[in-house]
Backbone as CSV, one residue per row, in Angstrom:
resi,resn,N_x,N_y,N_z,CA_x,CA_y,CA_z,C_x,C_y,C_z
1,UNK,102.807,83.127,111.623,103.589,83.171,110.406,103.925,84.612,110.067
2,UNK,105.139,84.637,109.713,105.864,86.103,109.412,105.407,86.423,107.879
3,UNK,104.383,87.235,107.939,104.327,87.724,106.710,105.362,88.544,105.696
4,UNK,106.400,89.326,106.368,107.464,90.048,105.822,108.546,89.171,105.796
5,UNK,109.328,89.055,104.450,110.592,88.816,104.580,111.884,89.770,105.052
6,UNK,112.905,89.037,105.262,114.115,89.897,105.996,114.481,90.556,105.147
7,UNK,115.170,91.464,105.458,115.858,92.606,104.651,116.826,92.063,103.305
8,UNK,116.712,92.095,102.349,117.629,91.998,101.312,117.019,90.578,100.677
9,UNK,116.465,89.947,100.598,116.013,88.568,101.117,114.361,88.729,100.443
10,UNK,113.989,87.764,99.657,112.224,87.469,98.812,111.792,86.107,99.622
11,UNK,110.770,86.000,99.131,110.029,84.648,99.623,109.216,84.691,98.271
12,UNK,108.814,83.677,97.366,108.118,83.208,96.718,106.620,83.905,96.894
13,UNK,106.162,84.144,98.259,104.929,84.895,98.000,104.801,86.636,97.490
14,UNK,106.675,87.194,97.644,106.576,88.685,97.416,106.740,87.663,95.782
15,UNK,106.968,86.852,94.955,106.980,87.183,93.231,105.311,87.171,93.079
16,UNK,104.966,86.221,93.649,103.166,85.848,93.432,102.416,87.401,93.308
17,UNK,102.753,88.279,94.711,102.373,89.243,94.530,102.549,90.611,94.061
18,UNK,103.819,90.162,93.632,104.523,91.510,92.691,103.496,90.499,91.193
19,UNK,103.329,89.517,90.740,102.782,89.299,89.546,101.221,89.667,89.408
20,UNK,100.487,89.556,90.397,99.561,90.039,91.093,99.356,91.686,91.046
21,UNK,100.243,92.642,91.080,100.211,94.055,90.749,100.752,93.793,89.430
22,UNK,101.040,93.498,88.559,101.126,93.517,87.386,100.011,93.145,86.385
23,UNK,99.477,92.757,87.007,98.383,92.429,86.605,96.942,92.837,86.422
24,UNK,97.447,93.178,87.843,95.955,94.856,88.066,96.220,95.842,87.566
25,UNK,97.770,95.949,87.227,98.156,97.554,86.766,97.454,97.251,85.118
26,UNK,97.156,96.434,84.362,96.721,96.445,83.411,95.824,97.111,83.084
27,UNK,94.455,96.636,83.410,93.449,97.235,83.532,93.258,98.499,83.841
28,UNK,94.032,98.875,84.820,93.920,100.598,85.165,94.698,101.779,83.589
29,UNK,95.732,100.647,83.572,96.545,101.364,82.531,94.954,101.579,81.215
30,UNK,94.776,100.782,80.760,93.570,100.612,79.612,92.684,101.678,79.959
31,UNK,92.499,101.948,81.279,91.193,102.796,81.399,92.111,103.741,81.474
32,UNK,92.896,104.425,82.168,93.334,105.940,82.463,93.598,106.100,80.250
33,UNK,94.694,105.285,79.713,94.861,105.379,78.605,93.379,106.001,77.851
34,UNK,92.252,105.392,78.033,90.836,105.636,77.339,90.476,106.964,77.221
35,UNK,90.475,107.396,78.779,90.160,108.234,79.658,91.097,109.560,78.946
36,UNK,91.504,109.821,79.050,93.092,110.700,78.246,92.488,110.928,76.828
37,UNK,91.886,109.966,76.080,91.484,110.525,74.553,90.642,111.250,74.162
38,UNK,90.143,112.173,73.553,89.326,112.911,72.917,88.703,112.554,71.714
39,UNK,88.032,111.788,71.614,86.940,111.579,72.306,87.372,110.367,73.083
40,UNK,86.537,110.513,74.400,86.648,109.103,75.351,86.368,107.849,74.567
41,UNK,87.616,106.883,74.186,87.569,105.917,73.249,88.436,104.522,73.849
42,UNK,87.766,103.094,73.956,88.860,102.541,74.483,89.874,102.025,73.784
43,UNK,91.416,102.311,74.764,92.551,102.253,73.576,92.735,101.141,74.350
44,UNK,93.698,100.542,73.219,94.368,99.003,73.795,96.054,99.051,72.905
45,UNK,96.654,100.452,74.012,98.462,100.687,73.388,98.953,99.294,74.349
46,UNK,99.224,98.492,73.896,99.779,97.194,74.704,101.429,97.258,74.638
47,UNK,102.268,98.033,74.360,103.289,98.521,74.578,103.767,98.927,76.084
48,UNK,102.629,100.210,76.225,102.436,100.492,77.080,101.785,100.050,78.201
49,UNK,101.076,99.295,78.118,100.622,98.856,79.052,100.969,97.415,79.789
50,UNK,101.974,96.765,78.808,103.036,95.740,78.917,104.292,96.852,79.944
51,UNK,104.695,97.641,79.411,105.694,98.804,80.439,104.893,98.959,81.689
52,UNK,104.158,99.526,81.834,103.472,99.952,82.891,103.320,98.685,84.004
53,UNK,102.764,97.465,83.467,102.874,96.552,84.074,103.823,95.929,84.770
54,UNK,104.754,95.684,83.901,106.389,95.570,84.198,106.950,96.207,85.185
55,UNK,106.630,97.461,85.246,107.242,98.691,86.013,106.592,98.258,87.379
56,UNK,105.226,98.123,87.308,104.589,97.785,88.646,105.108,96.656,89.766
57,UNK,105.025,95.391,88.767,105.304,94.261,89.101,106.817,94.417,89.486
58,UNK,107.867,95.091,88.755,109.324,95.244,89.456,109.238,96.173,90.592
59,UNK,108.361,97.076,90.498,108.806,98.342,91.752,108.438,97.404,93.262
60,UNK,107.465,96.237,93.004,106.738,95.985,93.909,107.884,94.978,94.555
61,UNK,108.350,93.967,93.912,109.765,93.496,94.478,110.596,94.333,94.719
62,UNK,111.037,95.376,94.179,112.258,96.162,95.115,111.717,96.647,96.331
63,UNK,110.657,97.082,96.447,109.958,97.630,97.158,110.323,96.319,98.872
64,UNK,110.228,95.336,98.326,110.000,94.030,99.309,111.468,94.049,99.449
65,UNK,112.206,94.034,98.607,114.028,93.570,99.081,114.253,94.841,99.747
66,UNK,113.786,95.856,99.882,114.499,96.989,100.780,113.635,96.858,101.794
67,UNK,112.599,96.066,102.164,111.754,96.048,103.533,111.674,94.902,104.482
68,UNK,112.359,95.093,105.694,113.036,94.354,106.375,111.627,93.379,107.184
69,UNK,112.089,92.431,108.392,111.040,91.661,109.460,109.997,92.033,109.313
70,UNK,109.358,93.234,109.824,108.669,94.102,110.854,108.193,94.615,109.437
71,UNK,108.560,94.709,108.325,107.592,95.792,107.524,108.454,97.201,107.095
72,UNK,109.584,97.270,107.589,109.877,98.691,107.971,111.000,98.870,106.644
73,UNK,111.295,99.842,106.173,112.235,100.430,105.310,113.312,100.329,105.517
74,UNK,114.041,99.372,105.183,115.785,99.205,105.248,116.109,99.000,106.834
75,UNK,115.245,98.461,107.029,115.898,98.189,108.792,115.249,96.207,108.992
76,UNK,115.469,96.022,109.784,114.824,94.879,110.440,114.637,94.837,111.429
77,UNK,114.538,95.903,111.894,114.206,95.845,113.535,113.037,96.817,114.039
């Protein structure tokens, strides 16, 4: 089974796992956010961390529509 889809072209498992990095990006966002305050305090900016998520979860599908068969960057071959 071809794990990569063709160039220009998704499969249902790149949304699963673009939702999947959106999801993890959460958590990281919460801690780096914490991490950043003076005093070390945990923040919960859900603005931001709704963006951040978003951002993840989209970069991770474009990321897949520009990556062809094989894995490779704008090619399929």
């Amino acid at each position: 089974m071809d794990c990569f889809t063709k160039l220009w072209t998704l499969k249902l498992g790149d949304w699963e796992r673009g939702l999947i990095i959106a999801v993890l990006t959460t958590p990281l966002t919460i801690i780096y956010q914490s991490l950043m305050q003076t005093p070390v305090t945990l923040v919960f900016d859900w603005k931001a961390i709704l963006g951040a998520a978003l951002a993840g979860g989209i970069a991770y599908i474009l990321k897949n529509l520009g990556t062809g068969a094989n894995g490779k960057l704008l090619t399929n071959k």
